[in-house]
C-alpha positions as CSV (number, residue, x, y, z in Angstrom):
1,X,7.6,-27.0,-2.9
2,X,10.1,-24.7,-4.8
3,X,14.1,-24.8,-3.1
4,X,13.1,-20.7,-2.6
5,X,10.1,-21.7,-0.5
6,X,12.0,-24.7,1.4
7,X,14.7,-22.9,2.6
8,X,12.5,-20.4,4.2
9,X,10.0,-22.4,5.7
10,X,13.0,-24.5,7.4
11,X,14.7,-20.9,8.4
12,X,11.3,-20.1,10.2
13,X,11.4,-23.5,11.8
14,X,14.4,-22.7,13.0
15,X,14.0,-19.4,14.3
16,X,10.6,-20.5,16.3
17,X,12.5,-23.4,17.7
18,X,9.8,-26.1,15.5
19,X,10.7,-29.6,15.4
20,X,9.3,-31.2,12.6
21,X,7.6,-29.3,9.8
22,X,4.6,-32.1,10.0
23,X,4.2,-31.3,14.0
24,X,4.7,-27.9,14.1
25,X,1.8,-25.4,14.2
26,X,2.6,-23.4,11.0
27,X,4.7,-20.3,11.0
28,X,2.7,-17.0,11.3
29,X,3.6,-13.5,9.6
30,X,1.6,-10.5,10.7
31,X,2.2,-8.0,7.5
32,X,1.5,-4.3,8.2
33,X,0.8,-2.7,4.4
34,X,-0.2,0.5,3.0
35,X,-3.9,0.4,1.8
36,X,-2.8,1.0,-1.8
37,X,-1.7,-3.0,-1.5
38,X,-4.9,-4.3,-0.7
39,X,-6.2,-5.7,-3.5
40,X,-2.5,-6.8,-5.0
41,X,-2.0,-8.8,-1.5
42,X,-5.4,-10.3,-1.1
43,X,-3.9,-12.4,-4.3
44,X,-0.2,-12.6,-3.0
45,X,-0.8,-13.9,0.4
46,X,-2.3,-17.2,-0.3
47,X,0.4,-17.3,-2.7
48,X,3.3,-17.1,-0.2
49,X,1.1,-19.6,2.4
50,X,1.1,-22.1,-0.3
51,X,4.6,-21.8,-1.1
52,X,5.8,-21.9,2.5
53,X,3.1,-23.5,4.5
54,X,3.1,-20.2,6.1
55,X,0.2,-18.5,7.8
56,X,0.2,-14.8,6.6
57,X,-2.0,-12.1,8.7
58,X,-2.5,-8.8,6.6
59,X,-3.5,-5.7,8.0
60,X,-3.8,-2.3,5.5
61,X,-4.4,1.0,6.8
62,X,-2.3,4.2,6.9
63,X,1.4,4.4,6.4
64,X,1.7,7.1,8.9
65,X,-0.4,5.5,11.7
66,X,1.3,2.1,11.1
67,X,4.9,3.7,11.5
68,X,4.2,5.1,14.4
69,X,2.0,2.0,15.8
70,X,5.6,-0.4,15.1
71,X,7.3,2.5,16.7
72,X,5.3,1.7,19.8
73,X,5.2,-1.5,20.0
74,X,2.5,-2.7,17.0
75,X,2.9,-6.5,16.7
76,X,4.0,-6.4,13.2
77,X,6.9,-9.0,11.6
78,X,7.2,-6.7,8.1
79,X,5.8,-3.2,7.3
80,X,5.3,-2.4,3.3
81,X,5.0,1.4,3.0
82,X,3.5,3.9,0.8
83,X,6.4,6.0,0.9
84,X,10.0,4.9,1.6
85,X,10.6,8.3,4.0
86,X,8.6,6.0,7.0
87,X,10.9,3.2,6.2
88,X,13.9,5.4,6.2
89,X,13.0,7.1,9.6
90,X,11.9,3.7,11.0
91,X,15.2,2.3,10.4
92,X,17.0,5.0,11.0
93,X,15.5,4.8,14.6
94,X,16.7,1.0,14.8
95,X,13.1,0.0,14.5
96,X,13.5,-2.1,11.3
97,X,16.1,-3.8,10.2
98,X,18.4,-2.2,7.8
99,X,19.8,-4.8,6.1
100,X,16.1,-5.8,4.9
101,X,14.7,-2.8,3.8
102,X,13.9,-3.1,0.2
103,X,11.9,-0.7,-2.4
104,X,9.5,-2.9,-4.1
105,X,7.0,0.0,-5.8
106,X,6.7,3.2,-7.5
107,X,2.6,3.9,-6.7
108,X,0.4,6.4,-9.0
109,X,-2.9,8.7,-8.6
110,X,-6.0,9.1,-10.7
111,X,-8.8,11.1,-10.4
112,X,-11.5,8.6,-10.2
113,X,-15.1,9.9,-10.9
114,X,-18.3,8.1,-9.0
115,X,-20.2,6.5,-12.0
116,X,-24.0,7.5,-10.3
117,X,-22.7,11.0,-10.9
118,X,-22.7,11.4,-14.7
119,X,-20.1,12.1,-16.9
120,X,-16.1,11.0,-16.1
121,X,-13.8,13.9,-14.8
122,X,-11.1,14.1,-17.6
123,X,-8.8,16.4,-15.8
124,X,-8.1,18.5,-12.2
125,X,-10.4,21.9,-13.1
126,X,-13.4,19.7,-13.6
127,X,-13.8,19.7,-9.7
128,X,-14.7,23.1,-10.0
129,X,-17.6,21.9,-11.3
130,X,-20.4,23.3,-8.7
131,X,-22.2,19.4,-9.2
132,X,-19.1,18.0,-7.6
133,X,-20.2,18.7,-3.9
134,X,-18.0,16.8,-2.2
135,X,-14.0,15.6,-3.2
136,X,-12.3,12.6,-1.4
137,X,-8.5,12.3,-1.0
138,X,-6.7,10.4,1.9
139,X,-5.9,12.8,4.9
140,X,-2.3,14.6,3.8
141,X,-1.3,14.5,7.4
142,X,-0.5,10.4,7.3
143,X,-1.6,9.2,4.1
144,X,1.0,9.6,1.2
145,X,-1.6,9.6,-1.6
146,X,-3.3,12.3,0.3
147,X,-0.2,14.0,0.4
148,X,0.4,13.4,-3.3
149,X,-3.4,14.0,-4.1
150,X,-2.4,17.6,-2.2
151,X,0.7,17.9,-4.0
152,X,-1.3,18.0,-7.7
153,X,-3.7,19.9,-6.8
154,X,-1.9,22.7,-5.6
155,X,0.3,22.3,-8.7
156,X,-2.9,22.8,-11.0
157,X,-3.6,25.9,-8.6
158,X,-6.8,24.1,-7.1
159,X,-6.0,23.3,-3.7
160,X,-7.3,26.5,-1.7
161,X,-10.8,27.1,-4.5
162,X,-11.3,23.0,-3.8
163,X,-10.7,22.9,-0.1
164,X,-14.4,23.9,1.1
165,X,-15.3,20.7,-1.3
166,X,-12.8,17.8,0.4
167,X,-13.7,15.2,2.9
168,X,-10.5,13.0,3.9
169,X,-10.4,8.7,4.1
170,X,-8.4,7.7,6.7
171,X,-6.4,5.7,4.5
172,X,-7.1,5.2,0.2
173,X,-8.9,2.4,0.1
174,X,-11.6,4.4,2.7
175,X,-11.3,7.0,0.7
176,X,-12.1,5.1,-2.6
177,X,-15.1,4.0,-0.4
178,X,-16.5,7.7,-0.3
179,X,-16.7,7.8,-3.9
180,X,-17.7,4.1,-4.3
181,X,-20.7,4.8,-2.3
182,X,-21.6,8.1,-3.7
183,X,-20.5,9.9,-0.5
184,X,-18.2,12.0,-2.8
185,X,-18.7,12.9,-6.5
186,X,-15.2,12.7,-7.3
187,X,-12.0,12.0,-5.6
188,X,-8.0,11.4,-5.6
189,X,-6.8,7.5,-5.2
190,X,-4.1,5.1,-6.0
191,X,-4.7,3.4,-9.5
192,X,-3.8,0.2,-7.9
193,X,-7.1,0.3,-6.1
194,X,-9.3,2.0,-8.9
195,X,-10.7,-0.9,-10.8
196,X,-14.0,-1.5,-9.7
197,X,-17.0,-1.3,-10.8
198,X,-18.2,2.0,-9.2
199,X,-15.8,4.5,-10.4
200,X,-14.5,5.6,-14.0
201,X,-10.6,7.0,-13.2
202,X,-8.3,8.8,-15.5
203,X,-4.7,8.8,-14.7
204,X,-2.7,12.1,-13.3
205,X,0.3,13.2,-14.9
206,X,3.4,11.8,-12.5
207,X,4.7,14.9,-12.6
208,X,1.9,16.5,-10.7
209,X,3.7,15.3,-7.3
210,X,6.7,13.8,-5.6
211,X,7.2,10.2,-6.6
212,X,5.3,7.8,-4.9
213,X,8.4,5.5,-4.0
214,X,7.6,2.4,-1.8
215,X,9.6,0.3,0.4
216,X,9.5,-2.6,3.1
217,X,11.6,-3.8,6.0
218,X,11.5,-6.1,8.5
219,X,10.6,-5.4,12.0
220,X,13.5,-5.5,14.6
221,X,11.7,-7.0,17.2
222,X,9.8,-9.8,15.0
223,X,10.8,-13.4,16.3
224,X,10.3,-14.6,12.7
225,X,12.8,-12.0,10.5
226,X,13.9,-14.6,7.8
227,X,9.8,-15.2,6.9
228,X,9.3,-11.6,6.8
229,X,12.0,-11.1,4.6
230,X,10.8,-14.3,2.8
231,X,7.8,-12.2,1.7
232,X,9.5,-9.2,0.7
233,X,11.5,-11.5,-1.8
234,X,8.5,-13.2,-3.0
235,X,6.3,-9.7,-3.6
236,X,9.8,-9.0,-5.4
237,X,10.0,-11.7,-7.0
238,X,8.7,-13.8,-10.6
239,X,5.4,-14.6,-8.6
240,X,4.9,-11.0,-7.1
241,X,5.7,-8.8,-9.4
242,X,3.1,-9.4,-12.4
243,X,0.2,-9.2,-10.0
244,X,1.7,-6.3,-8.4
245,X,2.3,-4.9,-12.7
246,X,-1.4,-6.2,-12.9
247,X,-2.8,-3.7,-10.2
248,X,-1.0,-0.5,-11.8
249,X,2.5,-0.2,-9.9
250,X,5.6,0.3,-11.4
251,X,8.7,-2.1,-10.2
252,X,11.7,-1.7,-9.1
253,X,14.0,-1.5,-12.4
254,X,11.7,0.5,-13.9
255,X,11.7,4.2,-12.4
């Protein structure tokens, strides 16, 4: 076990008032993420348990629904957002903690074409295509690729001709789902979640919307705050961040 690891694992002893590491039931993290992370955590976590002897819980969904589940109570140790503003407002609130919060990602959109409709989208005004029936994004209202997705394509003066055509995923990897499945043509999602087998994707100029700037911070309330911060580190760190490079995000130092 590496001195990084050890030192944590004994803090989380600590804190949950563990004897001995060989007797104790291991540590558990519950980690709230943005669905962007999915696939980049699936590989992390087992990581981290390895390193630690932790046991790591992850739930993905919406940014916006998971800030204002923590804000409620949700029974969450670390929250990794899609867009720093949640993490600002949370901890501005006294809901995370401050001294934890940490931006680990800069996300990015693609327009991602379902491969059992035909040729790839190369570009925005190919949704006006009358084939495309049907254009997935994640809802705007909570999701911040949605909101980005919204951003571009009223920037490419799209938005109000495609609006008849958009269904919206609760979160990006449901909306990836719509146009895995053929349930939408075409759609807007995260490039971090694009590589699979049922989609061709070409990427969107950054400059199409805000930047997609993501942060994490521990949960106030956690009883466990040095393993949550423990993770952050590690999805920070020499073991995180060329999976996370791997899966299409850009790292902090490099935007």
């Amino acid at each position: 076990m590496s001195r990084f690891a050890s030192i944590f694992l004994a803090l989380a002893c600590v804190a949950l008032g563990l004897g001995s590491i060989e007797a104790a039931e291991p540590p558990a993290l519950t980690v709230f993420a943005a669905a962007d992370l999915t696939f980049a955590f699936k590989e992390l976590a087992p990581r981290f348990e390895k390193a630690t002897g932790a046991r790591v819980t992850l739930v993905f969904g919406s940014t916006g629904t998971f800030a204002q589940q923590i804000r409620q109570g949700g029974p969450a140790d670390v929250f990794f957002a899609a867009d720093q503003s949640f993490v600002e407002a949370l901890t501005a609130e006294g809901v995370l903690l401050r001294e934890t919060r940490t931006l680990y990602a800069q996300g990015r959109i693609v327009l991602a074409t379902a491969k059992a409709f035909g040729p790839k989208l190369t570009g925005l005004r190919g949704l006006l295509d009358p084939q495309i029936r049907h254009v997935a994004i994640a809802n705007p209202v909570h999701a911040p690729y949605g909101r980005a997705a919204e951003q571009a394509l009223r920037k490419a003066g799209l938005w109000e001709a495609l609006r008849p055509k958009l269904v919206f995923g609760e979160n990006i990897r449901h909306t990836l789902q719509f146009v895995q499945t053929g349930a939408a043509e075409a759609g807007i999602v995260a490039l971090s979640v694009a590589n699979v087998p049922e989609i061709e994707w070409v990427a969107l100029d950054a400059a199409m919307h805000a930047p997609l700037d993501q942060a994490a911070a521990v949960v106030r309330r956690s009883p466990r705050p040095e393993l949550g911060l423990a993770f952050i580190q590690f999805v920070n760190g020499p073991e995180g961040r060329p999976i996370m490079k791997r899966y299409g995000f850009m790292l902090p130092g490099e935007f």
